[in-house]
C-alpha positions as CSV (number, residue, x, y, z in Angstrom):
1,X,-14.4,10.1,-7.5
2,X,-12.5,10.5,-11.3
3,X,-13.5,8.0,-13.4
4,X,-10.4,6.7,-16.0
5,X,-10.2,6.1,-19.9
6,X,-12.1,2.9,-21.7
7,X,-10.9,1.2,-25.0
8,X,-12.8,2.6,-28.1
9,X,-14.9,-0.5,-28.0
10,X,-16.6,0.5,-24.5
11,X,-14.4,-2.1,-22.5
12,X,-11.6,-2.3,-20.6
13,X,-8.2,-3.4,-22.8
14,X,-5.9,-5.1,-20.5
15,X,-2.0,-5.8,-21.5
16,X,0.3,-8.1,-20.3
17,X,3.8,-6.7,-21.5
18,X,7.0,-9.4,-21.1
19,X,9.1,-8.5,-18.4
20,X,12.2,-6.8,-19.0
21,X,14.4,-8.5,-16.4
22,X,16.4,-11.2,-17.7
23,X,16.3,-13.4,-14.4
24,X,12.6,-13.0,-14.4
25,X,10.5,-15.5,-15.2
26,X,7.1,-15.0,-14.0
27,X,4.1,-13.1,-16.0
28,X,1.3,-11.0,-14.6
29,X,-1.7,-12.8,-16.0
30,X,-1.5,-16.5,-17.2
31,X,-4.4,-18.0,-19.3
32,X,-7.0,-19.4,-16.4
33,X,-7.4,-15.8,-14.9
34,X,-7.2,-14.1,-18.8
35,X,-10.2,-16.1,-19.2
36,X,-11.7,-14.5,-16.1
37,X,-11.1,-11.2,-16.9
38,X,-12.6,-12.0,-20.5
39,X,-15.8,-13.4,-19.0
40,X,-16.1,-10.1,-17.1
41,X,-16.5,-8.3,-20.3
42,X,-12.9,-7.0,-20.4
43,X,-10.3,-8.1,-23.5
44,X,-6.7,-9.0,-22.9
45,X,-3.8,-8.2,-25.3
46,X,-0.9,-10.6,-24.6
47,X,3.5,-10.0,-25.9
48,X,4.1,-12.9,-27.7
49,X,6.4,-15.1,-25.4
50,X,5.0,-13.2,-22.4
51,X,3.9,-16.6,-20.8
52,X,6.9,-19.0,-22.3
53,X,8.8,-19.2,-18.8
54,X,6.3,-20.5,-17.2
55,X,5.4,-22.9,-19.7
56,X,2.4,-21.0,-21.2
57,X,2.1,-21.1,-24.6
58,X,0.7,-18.1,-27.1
59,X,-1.5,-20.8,-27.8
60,X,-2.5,-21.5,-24.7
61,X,-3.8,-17.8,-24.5
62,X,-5.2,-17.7,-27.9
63,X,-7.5,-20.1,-26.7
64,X,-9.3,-18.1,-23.8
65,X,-9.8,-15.7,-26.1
66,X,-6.7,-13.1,-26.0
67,X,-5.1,-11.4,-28.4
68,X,-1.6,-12.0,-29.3
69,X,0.8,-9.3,-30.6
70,X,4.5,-9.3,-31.5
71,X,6.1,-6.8,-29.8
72,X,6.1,-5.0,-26.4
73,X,5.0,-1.6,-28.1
74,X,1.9,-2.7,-29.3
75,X,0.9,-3.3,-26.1
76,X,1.9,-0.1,-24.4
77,X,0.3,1.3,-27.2
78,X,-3.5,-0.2,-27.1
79,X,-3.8,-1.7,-23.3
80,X,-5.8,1.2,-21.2
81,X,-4.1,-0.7,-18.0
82,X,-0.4,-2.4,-18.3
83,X,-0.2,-5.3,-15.7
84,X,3.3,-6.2,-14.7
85,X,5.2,-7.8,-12.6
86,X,8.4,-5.5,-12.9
87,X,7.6,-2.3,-13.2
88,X,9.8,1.1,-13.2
89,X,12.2,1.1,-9.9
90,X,11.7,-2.8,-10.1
91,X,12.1,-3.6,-13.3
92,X,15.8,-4.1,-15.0
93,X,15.5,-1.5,-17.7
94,X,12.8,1.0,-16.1
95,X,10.9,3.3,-19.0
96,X,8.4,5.8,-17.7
97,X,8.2,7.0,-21.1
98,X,6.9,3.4,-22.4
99,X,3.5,4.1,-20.8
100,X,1.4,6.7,-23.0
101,X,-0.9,9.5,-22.1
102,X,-3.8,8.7,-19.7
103,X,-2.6,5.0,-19.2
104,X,-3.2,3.0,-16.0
105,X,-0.5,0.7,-14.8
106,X,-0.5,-2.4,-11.8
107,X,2.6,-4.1,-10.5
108,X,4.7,-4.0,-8.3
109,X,6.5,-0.8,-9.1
110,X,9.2,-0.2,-6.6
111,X,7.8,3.0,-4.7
112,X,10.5,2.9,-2.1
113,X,13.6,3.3,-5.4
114,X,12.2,4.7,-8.0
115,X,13.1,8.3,-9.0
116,X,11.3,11.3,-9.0
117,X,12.1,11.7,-12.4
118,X,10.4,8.6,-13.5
119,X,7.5,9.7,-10.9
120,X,7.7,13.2,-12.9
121,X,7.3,11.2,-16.3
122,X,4.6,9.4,-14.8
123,X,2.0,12.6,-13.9
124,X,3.4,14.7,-16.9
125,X,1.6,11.9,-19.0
126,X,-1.6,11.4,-16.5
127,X,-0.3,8.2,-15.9
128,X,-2.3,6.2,-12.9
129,X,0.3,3.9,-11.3
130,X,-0.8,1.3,-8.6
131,X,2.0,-0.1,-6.8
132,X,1.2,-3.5,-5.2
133,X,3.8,-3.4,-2.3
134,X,1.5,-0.7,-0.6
135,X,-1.4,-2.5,-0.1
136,X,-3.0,-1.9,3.2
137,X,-3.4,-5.1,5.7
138,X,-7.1,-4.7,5.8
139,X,-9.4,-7.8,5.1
140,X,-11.0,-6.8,2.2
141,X,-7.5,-6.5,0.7
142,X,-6.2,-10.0,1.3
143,X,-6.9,-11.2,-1.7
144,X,-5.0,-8.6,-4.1
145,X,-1.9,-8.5,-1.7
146,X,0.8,-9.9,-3.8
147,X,3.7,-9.6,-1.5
148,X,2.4,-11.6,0.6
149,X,1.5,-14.2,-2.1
150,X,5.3,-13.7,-3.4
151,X,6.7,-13.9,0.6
152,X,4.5,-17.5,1.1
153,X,6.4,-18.8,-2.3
154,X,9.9,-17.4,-0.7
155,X,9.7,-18.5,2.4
156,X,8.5,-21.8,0.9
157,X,11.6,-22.3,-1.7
158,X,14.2,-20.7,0.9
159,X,13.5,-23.8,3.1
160,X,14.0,-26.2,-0.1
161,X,17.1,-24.9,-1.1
162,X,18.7,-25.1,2.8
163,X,17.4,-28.6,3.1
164,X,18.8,-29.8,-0.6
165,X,22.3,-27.8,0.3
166,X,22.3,-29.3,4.4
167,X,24.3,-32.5,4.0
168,X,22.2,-33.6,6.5
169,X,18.6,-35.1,6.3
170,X,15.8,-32.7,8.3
171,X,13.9,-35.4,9.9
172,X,14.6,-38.3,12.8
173,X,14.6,-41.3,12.0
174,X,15.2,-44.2,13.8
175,X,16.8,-46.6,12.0
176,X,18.6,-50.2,12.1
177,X,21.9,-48.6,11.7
178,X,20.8,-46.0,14.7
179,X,18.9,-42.8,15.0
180,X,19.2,-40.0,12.8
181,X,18.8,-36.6,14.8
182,X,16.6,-34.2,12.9
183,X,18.1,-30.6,11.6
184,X,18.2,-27.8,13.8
185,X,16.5,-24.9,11.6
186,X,16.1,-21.5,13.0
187,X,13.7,-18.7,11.4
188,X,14.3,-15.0,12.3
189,X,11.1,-13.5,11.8
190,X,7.5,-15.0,12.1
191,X,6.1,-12.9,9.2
192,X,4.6,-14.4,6.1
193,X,7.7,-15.9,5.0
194,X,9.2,-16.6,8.0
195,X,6.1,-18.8,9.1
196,X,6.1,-20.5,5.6
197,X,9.6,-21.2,6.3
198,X,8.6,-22.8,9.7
199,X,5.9,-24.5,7.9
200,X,7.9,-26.1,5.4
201,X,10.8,-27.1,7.8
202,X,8.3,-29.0,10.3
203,X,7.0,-31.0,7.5
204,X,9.8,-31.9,6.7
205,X,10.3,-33.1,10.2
206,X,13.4,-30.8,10.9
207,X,13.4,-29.5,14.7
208,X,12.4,-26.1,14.6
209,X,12.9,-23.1,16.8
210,X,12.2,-19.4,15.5
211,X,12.4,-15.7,16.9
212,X,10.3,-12.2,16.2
213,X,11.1,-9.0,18.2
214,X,7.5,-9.1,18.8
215,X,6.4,-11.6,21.2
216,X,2.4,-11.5,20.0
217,X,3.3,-13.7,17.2
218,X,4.5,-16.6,19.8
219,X,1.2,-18.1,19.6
220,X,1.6,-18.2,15.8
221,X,5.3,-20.0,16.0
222,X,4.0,-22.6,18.4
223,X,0.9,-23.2,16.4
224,X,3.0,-24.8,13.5
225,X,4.9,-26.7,16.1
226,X,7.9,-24.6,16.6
227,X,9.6,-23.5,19.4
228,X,9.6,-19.5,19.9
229,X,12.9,-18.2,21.1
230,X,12.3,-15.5,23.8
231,X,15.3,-13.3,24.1
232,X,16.3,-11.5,27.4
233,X,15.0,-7.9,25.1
234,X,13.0,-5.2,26.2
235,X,10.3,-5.3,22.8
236,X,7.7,-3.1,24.1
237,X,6.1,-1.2,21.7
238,X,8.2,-3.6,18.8
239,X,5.0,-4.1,16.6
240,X,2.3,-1.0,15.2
241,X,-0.4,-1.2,15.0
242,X,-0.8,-2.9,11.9
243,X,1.3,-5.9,13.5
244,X,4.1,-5.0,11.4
245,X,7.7,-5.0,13.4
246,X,9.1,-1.6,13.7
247,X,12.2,-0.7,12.6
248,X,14.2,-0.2,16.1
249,X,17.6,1.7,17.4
250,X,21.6,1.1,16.9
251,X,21.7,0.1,20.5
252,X,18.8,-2.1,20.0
253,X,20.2,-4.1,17.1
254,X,23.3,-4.2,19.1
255,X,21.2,-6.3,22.4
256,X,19.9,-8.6,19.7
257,X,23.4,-9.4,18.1
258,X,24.5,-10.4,21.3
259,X,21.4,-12.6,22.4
260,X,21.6,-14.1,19.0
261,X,25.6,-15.5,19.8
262,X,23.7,-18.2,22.2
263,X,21.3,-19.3,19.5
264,X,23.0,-19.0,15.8
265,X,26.1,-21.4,16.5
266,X,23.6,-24.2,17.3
267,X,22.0,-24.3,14.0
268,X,22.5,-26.6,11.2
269,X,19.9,-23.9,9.2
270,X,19.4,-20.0,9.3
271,X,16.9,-18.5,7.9
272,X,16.5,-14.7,7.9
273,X,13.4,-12.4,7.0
274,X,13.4,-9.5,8.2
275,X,13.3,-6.3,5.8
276,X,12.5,-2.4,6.1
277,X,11.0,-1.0,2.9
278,X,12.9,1.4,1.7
279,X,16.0,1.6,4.0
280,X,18.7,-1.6,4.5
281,X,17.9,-4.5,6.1
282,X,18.8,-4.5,9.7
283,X,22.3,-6.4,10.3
284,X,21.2,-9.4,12.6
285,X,23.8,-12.2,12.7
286,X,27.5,-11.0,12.3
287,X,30.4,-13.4,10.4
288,X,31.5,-14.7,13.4
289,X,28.2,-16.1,14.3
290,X,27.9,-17.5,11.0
291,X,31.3,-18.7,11.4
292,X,30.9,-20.5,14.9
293,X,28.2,-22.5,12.9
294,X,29.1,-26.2,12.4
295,X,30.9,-26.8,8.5
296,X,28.1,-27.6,6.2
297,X,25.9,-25.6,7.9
298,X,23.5,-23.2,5.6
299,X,22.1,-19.4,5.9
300,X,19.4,-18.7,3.8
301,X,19.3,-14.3,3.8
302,X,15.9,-13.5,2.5
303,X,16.6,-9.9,2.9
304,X,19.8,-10.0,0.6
305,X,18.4,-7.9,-2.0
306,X,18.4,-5.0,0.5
307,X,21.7,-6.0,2.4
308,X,20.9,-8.9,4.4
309,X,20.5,-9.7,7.8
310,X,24.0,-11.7,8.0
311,X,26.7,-9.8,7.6
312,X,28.6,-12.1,5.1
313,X,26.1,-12.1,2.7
314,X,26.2,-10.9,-0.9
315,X,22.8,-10.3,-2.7
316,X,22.8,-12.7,-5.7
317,X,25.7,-14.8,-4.9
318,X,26.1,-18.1,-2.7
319,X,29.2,-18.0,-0.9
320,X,31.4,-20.1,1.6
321,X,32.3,-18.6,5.0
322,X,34.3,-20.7,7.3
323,X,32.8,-24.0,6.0
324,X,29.0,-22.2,6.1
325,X,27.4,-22.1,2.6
326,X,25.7,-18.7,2.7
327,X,22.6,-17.9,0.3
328,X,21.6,-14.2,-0.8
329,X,18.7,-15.0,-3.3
330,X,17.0,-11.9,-4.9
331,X,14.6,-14.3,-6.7
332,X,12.9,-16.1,-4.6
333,X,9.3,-16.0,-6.3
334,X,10.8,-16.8,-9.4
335,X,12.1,-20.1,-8.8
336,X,8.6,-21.2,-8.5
337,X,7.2,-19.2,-11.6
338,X,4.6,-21.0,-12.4
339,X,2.9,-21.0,-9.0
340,X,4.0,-17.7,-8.3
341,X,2.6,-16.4,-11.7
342,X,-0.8,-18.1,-10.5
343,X,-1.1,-16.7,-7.3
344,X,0.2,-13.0,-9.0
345,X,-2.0,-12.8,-11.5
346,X,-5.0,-13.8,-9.4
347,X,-4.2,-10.7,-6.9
348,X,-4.3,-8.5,-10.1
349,X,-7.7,-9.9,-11.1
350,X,-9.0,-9.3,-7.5
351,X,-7.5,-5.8,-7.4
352,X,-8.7,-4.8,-11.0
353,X,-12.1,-5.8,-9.4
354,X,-11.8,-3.7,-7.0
355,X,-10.8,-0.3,-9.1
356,X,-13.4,-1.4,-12.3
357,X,-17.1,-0.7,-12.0
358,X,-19.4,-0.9,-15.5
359,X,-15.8,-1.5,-17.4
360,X,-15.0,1.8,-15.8
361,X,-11.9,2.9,-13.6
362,X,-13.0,4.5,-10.7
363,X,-10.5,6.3,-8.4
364,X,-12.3,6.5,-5.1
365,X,-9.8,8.6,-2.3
366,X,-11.8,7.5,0.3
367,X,-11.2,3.7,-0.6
368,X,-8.0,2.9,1.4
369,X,-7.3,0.4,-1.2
370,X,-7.2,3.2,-4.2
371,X,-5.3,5.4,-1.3
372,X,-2.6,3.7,-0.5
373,X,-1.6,2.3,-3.8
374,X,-1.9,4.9,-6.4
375,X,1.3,6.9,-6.7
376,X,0.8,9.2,-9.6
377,X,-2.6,9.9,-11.0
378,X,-4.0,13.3,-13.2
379,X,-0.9,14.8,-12.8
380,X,-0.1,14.5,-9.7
381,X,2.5,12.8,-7.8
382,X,1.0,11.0,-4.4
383,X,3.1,8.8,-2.7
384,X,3.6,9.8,1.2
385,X,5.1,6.6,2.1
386,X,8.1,7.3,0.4
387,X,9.0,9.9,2.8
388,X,7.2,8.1,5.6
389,X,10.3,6.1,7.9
390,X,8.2,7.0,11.4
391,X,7.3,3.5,11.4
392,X,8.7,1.4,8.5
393,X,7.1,-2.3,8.2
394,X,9.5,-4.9,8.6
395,X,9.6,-8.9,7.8
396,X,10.4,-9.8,11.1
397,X,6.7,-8.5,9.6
398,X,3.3,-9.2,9.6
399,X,2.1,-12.6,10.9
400,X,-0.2,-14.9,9.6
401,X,-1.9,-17.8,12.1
402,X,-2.1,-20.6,9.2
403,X,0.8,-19.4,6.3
404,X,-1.2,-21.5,3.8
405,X,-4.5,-19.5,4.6
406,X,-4.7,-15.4,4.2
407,X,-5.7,-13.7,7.1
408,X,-6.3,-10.5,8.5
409,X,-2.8,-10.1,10.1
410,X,-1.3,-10.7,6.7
411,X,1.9,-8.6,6.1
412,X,4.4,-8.0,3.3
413,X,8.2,-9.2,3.0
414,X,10.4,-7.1,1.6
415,X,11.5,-9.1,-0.1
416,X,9.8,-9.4,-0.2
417,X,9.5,-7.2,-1.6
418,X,8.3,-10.2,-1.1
419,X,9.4,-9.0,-3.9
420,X,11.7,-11.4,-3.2
């Protein structure tokens, strides 16, 4: 067990850095869990303006007690650990060489993209980096896994955005001037997002039907009221262990193209989720699916920021295809900053928690937690996954019984990475 650096004042400095992305909006601490931190003996340096997106004022931190200075290099230079959001392969202007000698860095960092040089940069300066997106799906990490916190919000604003573009209501009503038939929304992939996306449809009274490679999570669609599509598809051995899809064959992908032509077309609302860290998103619905969809229809492709599942879609762009209004948002999170800065920055705090003892950083190997999240640390670069495609996870992903309550079967979207 190596034990990391402390501030010269015995404690643990934390900085909160703004994110570099322009389309970003969210922070990685926001005042209620600075003051947490603060409580636990810590202090918290905060970028002027890091909080002004989501409406939190350098006031507003002031006030818990953190310090507020002007410019991003101050806080590289004092903080012993740099929270972000964005960091290196996922952030818009990645800067290994931002981060100083000895420094300790949390977000979510991109370990499927980022470079080996920037990995290089990292050790040469005894950087510890703690990528978020490879958290293990164990219980005692339910709390600090922020894709999944991100893939609830996605899955969540993906349904509000079909629903508002549908020219069509989602529920039934019946009404003087005759019954209104409720929306036909279908969800590929019961995964964190996917079930959120189930959620929010039913309550909005839309009739729902959804579909997973692995049939386990049938349970899970029916429990929110769905209907699980079973496709004629041999699935055996579709999920690990973890309960995470697997990423399957050509020939595979091809069955499932097929099966799909008798479902898509009857959709007023597609929804798509599934992802592969690190490799492209598996091709699910083709254009002339999308296209034999009635005009006005909507496709929502949550995996657009790694290709999409439908073939017409284009990551950042909302397009028209034969009369279909097609979505490829690489934001989802965002849209919802101000939750989704909440939820973020109360994984941090839980995962700090879990790496600090006595105001001390402890890197314990045999803690699967520290494990599987630390890429480079006294030197050394440490990231197996990235070489690791044996059995990739996927959101057709995780599942989650109640997708407004963590639970042990809590998975990542890529999207999600989360994070979408």
């Amino acid at each position: 067990m190596a034990t990391g650096p402390r501030s010269a004042e015995g404690q643990m400095l934390v900085g909160v850095p703004t994110e570099t992305d322009p389309g970003e909006r969210r922070v990685a601490l926001v005042p209620s869990v600075a003051t947490e931190l603060i409580e636990r003996g810590h202090e918290v340096v905060v970028q002027s303006g890091a909080g002004e997106r989501v409406d939190h004022s350098d006031d507003a931190y002031e006030a818990v007690g953190c310090e507020m200075v002007p410019d991003r290099e101050t806080v590289f230079a004092r903080a012993d650990i740099i929270t972000q959001v964005n960091g290196l392969a996922a952030s818009d202007e990645p800067d290994p060489t931002a981060y100083r000698e000895g420094q300790t860095v949390v977000g979510l960092l991109g370990p499927y993209e980022i470079e080996e040089a920037s990995l290089s940069t990292l050790a040469d300066r005894n950087v510890s980096a703690f990528s978020l997106e490879l958290m293990p799906r164990i219980s005692r990490a339910q709390s600090m896994d922020a894709l999944s916190s991100m893939a609830s919000l996605g899955g969540y604003k993906a349904c509000l955005m079909a629903a508002e573009q549908l020219p069509k209501m989602f529920p039934m009503e019946m009404t003087a001037a005759g019954t209104i038939q409720p929306a036909e929304v279908f969800v590929i992939g019961a995964g964190v997002a996917g079930l959120k996306a189930i959620a929010t449809a039913e309550r909005l009274g839309a009739s729902v039907r959804a579909y997973d490679i692995r049939l386990e999570v049938k349970r899970e669609v029916e429990s929110l009221g769905a209907d699980f599509v079973e496709l004629d598809l041999e699935t055996e051995e579709s999920g690990d262990d973890e309960g995470y899809a697997r990423e399957m064959d050509e020939e595979f992908y091809r069955a499932q193209r097929e099966a799909m032509r008798e479902v898509v077309p009857d959709s007023d609302v597609l929804i798509t989720t599934a992802a592969i860290p690190g490799a492209p998103a598996p091709e699910l619905v083709t254009a002339e699916m999308v296209a034999d969809m009635d005009a006005g229809s909507v496709v929502v492709d949550m995996s657009a920021d790694s290709g999409g599942n439908c073939e017409p879609t284009r990551a950042g762009e909302t397009i028209e295809h034969e009369g279909v209004t097609v979505f490829g948002p690489t934001d989802l999170p965002s849209r919802v900053a101000h939750t989704a800065s909440e939820q973020y920055a109360n994984n941090i705090a839980n995962f700090l928690d879990a790496i600090l003892d006595d105001d001390e950083l402890h890197f314990d190997f045999e803690d699967e937690i520290v494990d599987s999240t630390l890429l480079t640390h006294d030197g050394t670069i440490r990231n197996p996954h990235r070489d690791d495609e044996t059995e990739p996870d996927t959101d057709e992903e995780g599942s989650n019984p109640d997708p407004d309550e963590e639970s042990d079967s809590t998975a990542t979207d890529g999207g999600a990475t989360d994070g979408q």
